[in-house]
C-alpha positions as a Markdown table, in Angstrom:
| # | Residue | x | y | z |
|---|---|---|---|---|
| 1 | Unk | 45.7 | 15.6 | 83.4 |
| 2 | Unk | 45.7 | 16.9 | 79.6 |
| 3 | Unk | 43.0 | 19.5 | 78.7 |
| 4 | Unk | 44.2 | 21.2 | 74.7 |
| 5 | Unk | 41.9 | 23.5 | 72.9 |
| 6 | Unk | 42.2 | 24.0 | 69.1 |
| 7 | Unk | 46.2 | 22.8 | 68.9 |
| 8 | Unk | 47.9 | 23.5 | 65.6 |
| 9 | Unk | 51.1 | 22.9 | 64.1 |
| 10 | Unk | 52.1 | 23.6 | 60.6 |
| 11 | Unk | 56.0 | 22.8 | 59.1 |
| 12 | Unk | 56.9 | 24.8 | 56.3 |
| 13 | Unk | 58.9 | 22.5 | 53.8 |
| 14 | Unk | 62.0 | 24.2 | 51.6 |
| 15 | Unk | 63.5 | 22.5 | 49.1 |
| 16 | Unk | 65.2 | 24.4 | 45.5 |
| 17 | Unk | 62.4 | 25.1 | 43.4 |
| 18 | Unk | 59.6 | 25.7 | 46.4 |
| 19 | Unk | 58.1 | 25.6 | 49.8 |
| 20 | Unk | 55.1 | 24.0 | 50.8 |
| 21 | Unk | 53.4 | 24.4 | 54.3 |
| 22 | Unk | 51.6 | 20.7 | 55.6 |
| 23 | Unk | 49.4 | 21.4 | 59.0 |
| 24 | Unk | 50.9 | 18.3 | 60.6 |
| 25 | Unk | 47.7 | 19.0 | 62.9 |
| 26 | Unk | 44.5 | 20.7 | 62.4 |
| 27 | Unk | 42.8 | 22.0 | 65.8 |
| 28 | Unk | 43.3 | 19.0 | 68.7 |
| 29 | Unk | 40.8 | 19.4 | 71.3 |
| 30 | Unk | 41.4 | 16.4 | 74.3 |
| 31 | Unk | 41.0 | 15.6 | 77.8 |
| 32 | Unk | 43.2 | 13.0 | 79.1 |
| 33 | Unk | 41.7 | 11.8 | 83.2 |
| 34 | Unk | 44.0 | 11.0 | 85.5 |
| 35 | Unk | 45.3 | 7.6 | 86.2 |
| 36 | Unk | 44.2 | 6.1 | 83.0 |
| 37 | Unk | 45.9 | 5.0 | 80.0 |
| 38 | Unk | 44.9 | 7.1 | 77.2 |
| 39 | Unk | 45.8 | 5.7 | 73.8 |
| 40 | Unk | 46.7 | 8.4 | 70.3 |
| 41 | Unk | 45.7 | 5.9 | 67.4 |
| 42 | Unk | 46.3 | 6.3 | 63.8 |
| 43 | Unk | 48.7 | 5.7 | 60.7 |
| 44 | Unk | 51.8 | 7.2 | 60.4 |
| 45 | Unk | 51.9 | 10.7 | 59.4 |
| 46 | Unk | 48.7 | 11.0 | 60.9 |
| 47 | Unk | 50.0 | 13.5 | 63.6 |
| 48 | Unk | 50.7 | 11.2 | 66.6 |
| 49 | Unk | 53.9 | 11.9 | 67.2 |
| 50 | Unk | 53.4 | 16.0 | 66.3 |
| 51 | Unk | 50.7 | 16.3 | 68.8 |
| 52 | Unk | 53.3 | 14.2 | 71.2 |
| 53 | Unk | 55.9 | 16.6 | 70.8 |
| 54 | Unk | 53.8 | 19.6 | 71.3 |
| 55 | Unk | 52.4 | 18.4 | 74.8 |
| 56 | Unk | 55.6 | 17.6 | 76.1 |
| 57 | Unk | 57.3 | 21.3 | 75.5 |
| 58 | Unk | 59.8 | 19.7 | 72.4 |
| 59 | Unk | 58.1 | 21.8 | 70.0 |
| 60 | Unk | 55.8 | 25.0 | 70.1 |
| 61 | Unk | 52.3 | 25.0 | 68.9 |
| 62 | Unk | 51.1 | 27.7 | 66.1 |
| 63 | Unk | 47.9 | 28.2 | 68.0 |
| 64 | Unk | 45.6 | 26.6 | 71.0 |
| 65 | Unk | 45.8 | 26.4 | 74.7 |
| 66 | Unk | 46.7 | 23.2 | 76.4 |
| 67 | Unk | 47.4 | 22.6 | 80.1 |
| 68 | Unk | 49.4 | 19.9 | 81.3 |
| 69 | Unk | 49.4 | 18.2 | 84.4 |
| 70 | Unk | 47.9 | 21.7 | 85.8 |
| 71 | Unk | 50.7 | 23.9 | 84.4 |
| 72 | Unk | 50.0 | 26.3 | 81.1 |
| 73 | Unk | 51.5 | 24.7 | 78.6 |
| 74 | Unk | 52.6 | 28.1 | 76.7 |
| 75 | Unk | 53.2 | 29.9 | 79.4 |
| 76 | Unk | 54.7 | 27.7 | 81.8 |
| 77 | Unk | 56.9 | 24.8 | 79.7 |
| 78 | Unk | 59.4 | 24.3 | 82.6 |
| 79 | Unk | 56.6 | 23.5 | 84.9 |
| 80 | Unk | 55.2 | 20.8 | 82.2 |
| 81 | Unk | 58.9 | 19.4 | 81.9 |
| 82 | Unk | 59.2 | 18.9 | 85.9 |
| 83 | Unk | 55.9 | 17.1 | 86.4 |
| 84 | Unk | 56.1 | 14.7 | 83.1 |
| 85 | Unk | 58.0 | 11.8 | 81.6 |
| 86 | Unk | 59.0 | 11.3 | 77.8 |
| 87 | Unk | 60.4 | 8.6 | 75.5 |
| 88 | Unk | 60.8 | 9.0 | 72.2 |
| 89 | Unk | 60.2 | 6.6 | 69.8 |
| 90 | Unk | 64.0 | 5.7 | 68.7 |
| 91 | Unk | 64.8 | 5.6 | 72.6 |
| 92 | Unk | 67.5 | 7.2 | 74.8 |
| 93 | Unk | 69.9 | 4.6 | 75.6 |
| 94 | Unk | 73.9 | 4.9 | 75.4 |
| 95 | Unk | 75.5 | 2.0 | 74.1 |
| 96 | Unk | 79.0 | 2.8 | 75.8 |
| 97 | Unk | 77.3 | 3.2 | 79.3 |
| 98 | Unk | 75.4 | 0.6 | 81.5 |
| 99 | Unk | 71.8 | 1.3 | 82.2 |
| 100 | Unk | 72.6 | 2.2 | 86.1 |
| 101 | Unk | 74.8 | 4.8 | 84.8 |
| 102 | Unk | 72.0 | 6.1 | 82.5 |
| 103 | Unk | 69.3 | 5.8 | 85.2 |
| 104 | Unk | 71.5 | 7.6 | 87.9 |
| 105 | Unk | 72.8 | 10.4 | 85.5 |
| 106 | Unk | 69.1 | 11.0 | 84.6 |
| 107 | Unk | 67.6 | 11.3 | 88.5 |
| 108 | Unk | 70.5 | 13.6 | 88.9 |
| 109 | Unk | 69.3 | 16.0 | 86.1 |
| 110 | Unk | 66.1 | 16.0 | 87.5 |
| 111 | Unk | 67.7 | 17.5 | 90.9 |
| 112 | Unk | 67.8 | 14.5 | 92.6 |
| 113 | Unk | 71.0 | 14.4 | 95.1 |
| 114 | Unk | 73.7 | 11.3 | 94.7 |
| 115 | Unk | 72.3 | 9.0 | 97.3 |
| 116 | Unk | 68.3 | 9.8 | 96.3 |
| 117 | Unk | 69.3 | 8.8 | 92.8 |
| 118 | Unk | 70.6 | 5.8 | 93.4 |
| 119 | Unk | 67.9 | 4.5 | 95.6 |
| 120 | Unk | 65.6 | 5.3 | 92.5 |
| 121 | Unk | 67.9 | 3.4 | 90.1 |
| 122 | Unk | 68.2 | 0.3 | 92.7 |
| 123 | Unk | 64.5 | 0.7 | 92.6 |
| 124 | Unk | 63.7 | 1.4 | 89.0 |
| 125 | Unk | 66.1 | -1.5 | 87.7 |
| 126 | Unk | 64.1 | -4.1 | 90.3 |
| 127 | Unk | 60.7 | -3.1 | 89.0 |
| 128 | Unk | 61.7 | -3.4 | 85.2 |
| 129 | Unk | 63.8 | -6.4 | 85.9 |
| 130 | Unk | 66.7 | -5.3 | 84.6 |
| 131 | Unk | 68.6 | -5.9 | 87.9 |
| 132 | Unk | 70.9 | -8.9 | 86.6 |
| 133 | Unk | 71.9 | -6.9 | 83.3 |
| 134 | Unk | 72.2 | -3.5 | 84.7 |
| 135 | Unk | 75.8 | -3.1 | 84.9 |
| 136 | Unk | 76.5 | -4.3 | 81.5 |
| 137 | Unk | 76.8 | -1.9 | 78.6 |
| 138 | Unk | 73.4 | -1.3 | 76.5 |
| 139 | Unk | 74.9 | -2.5 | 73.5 |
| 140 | Unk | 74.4 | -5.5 | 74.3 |
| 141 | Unk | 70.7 | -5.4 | 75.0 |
| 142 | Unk | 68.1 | -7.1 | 73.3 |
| 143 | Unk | 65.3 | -4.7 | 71.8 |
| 144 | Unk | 63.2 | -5.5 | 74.9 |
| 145 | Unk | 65.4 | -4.7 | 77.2 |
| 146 | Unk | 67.0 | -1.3 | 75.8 |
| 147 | Unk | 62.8 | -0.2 | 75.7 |
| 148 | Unk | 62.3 | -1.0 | 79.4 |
| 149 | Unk | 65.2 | 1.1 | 79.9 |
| 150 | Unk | 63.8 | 4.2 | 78.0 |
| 151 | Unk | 60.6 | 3.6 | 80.4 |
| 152 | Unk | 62.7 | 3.2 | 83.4 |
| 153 | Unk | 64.7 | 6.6 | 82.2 |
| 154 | Unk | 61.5 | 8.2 | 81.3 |
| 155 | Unk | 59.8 | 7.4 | 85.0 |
| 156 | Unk | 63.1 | 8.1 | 87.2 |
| 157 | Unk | 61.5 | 11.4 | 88.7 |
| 158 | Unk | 57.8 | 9.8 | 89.5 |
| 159 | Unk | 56.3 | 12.1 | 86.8 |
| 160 | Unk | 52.0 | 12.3 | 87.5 |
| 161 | Unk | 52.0 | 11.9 | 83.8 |
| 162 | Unk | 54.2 | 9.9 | 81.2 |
| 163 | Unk | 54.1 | 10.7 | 77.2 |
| 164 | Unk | 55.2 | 7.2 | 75.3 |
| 165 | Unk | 55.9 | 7.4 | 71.3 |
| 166 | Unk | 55.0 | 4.4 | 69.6 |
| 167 | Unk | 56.3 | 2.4 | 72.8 |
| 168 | Unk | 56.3 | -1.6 | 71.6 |
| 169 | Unk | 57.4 | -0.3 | 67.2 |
| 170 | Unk | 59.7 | -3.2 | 66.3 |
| 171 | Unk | 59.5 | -5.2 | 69.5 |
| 172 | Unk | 58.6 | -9.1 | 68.9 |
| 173 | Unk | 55.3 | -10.3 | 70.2 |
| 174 | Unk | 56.9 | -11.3 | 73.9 |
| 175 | Unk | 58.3 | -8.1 | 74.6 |
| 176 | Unk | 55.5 | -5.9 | 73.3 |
| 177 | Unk | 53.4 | -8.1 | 75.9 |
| 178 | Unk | 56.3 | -7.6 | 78.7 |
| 179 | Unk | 56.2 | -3.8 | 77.8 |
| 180 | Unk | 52.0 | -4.0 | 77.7 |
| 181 | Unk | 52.4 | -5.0 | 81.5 |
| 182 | Unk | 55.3 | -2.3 | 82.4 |
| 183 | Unk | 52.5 | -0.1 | 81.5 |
| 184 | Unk | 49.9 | -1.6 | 83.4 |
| 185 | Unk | 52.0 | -1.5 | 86.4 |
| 186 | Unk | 53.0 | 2.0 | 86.2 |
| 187 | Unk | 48.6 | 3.0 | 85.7 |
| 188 | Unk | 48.1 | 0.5 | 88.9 |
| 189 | Unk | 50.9 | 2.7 | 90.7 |
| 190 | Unk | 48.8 | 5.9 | 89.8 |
| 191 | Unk | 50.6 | 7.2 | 87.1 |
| 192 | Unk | 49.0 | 8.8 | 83.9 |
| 193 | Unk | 50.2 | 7.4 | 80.9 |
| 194 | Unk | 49.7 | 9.0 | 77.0 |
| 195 | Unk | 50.8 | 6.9 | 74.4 |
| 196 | Unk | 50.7 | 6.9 | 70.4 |
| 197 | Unk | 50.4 | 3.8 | 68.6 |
| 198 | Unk | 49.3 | 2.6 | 65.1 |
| 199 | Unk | 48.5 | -1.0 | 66.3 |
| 200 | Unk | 45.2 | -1.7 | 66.3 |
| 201 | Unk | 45.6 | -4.9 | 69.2 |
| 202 | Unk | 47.6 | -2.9 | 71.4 |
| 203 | Unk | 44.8 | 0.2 | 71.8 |
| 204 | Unk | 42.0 | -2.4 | 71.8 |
| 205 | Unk | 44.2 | -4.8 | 74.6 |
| 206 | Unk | 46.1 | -1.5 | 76.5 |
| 207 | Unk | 44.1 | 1.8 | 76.5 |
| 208 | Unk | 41.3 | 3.2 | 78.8 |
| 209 | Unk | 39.7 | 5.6 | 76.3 |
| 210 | Unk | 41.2 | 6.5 | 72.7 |
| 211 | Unk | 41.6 | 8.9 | 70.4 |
| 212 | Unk | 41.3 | 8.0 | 66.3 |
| 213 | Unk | 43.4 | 10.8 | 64.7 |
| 214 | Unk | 43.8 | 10.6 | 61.1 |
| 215 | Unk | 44.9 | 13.5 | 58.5 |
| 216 | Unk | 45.9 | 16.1 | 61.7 |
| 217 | Unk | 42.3 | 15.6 | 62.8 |
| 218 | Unk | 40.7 | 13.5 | 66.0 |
| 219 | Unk | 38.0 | 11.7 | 64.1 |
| 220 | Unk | 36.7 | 9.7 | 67.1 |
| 221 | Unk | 37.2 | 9.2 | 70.2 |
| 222 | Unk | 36.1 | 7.0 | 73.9 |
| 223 | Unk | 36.8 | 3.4 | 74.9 |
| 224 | Unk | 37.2 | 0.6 | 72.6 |
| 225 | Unk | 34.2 | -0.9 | 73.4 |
| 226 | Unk | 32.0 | 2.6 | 72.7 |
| 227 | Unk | 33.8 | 2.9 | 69.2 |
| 228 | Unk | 33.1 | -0.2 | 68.1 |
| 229 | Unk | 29.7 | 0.0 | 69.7 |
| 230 | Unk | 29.3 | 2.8 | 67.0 |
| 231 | Unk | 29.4 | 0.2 | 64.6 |
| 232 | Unk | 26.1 | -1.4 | 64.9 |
| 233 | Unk | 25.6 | -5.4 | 63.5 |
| 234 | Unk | 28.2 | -7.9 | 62.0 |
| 235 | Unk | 31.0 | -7.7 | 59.7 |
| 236 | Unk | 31.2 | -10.4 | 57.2 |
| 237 | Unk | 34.6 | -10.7 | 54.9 |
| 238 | Unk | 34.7 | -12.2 | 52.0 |
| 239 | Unk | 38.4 | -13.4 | 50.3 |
| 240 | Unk | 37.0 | -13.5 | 46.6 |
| 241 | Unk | 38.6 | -15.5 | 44.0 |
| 242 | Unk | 38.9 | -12.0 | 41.1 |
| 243 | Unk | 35.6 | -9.9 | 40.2 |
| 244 | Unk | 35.5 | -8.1 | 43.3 |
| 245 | Unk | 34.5 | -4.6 | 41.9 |
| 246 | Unk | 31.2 | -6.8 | 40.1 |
| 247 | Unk | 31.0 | -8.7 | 43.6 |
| 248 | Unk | 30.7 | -4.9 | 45.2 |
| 249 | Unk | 28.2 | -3.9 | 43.1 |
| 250 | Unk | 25.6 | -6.6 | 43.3 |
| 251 | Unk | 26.2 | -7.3 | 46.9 |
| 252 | Unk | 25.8 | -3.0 | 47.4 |
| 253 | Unk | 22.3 | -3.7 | 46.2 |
| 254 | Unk | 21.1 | -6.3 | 48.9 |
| 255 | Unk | 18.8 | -5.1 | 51.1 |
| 256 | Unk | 20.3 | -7.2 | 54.0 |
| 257 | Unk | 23.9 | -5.0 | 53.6 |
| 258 | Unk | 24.0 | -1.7 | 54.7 |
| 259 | Unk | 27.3 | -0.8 | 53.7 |
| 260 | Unk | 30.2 | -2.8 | 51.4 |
| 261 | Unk | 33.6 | -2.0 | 51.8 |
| 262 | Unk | 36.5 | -3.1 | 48.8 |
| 263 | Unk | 39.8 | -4.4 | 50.7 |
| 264 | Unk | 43.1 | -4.9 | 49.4 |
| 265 | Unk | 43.7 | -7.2 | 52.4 |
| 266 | Unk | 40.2 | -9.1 | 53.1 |
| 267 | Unk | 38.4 | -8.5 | 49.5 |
| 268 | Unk | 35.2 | -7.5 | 51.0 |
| 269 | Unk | 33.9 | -6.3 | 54.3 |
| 270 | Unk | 30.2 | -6.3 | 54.4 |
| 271 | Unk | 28.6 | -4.9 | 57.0 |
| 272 | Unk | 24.9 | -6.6 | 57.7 |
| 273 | Unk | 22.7 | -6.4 | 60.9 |
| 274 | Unk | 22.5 | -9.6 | 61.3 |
| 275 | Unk | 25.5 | -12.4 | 60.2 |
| 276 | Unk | 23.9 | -15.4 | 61.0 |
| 277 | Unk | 20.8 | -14.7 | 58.5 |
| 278 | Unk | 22.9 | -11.9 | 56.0 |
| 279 | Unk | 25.8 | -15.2 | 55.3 |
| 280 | Unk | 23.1 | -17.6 | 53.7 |
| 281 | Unk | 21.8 | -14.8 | 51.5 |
| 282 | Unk | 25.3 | -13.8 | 50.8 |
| 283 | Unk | 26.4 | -17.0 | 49.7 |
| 284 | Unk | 23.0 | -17.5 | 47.2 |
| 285 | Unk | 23.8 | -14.0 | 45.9 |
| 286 | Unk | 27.6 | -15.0 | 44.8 |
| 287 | Unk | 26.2 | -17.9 | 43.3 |
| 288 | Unk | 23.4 | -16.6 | 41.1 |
| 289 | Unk | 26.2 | -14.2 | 39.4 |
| 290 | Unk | 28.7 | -16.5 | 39.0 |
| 291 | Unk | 30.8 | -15.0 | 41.3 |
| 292 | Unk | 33.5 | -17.6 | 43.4 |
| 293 | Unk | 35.2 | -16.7 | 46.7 |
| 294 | Unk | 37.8 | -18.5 | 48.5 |
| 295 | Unk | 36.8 | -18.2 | 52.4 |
| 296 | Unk | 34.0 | -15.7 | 54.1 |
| 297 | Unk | 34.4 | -15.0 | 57.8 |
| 298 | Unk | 31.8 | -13.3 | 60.1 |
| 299 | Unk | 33.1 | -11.1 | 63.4 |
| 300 | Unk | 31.9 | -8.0 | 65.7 |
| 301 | Unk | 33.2 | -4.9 | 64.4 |
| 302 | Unk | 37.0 | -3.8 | 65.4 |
| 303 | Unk | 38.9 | -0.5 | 65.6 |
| 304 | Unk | 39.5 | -1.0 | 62.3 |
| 305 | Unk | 36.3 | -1.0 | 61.4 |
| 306 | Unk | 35.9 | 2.1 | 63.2 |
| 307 | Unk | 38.5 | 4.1 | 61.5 |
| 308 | Unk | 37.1 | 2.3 | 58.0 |
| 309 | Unk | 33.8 | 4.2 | 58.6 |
| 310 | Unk | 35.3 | 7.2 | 59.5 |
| 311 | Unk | 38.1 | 7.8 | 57.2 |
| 312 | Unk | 36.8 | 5.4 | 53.8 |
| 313 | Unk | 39.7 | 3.2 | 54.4 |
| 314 | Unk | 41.6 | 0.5 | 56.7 |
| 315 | Unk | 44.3 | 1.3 | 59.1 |
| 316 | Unk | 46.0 | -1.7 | 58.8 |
| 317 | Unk | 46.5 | -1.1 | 55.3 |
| 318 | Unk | 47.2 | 2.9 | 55.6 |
């Protein structure tokens, strides 16, 4: 559904005294399958939402091939606008209007004739559950409810492929779980879905395969479970109590820890091939240097663990 080759973008940034060129993205190779939900994960400023942009035609690249949903990307953007769906990050919603205006105004853009477009909307509004609010004006939607209407605008046309930016940013935990099973429901209908996130829990719960893209750059990519796979044995945190660049150092030396990390969030992440044997060991080593710590947790590697070892630091704090 997506194949790019070596996709660049660089903005050139003018301002009194100078301009600077950033390369928002550095050479993005991907293949996207069809039918799966394919997850863009990293920071912000990372590139998401660049790359985004480029594979949906709102921006041209400086260099690469891509083809999209079968059509050329370069050389045949109208073709990629006809066969996908897109919502932005900030959303598409009019407050003035009611989201059955939106919905039919937008099925009629895509060519759809009067009575077509209000079958989809009848439909679209039903399988969002936006039914018994759908003639009221947006404005007076919650957050959840105005995002399920960007989906719904986004998915009027039946698209074989749908590009979400950052689809649950700001949404409380109940409606990022509502919108977590919108998604679902449009995979399970046979739809292809691309979407940029910088929450760790929603690739892990959400995506099919993932991309890690960090500094314009895909550092890693497959399923969750092959990424953190990568990351052989047990991480062990360690909440310490002050001295944690000593703690670091000593703890560095032990053969039973291959590799220490210093967190502004944890303290320490240790990572040991074994936790059960490595915590013992741990705690004796702490002790003999006078060195105290206020909790020590042991767990299978995560995502962010993943994008700790390949970028040096953690994605929850970046």
């Amino acid at each position: 559904m997506i194949e790019t080759r070596g996709l660049r973008k660089t903005f050139s940034l003018k301002s009194k005294r100078k301009s600077v060129s950033v390369q928002a993205v550095r050479g993005i190779d991907l293949s996207v399958k069809a039918g799966e939900i394919f997850g863009f994960l990293g920071p912000n400023g990372a590139g998401k939402t660049t790359t985004l942009r480029m594979l949906s035609t709102l921006i041209v690249p400086d260099g690469g091939q891509a083809t999209i949903a079968g059509a050329n990307l370069l050389t045949e953007p109208a073709e990629v606008r006809r066969r996908i769906g897109y919502v932005a990050q900030g959303g598409g919603t009019n407050e003035e209007v009611t989201a059955r205006e939106e919905l039919v105004l937008q099925a009629r853009m895509h060519g759809l004739s009067k009575s077509e477009a209000q079958h989809r909307t009848s439909t679209a509004l039903a399988a969002f559950e936006l039914t018994d609010y759908a003639d009221r004006h947006c404005s007076t939607y919650s957050g959840g409810q105005r995002r399920r209407v960007d989906v719904a605008l986004g998915v009027i046309h039946s698209p074989k492929l749908l590009f979400l930016d950052e689809p649950t940013a700001s949404l409380d935990p109940q409606s990022r779980a509502r919108m977590w099973e919108e998604v679902r429901r449009l995979r399970a209908e046979g739809m292809t879905v691309f979407l940029t996130t910088h929450y760790l829990e929603e690739a892990d719960a959400l995506c099919d395969r993932i991309a890690i893209i960090d500094n314009g750059e895909i550092v890693a990519e497959g399923t969750p479970d092959q990424l953190k796979h990568e990351i052989s044995g047990d991480v062990v945190t360690v909440g310490l109590n002050g001295s944690s660049p000593l703690a670091a150092e000593v703890l560095r030396d032990m053969a039973y820890v291959r590799q220490v990390e210093v967190s502004e969030e944890v303290g320490l992440r240790l990572y040991v091939d074994d936790g059960a044997s490595a915590i013992p060991q741990i705690l004796r080593t702490l002790d003999g240097h006078g060195i105290e710590f206020g909790r020590m947790e042991l767990q299978r590697p995560s995502l962010d663990d993943v994008f700790l070892a390949k970028t040096g630091r953690s994605l929850r704090e970046s």
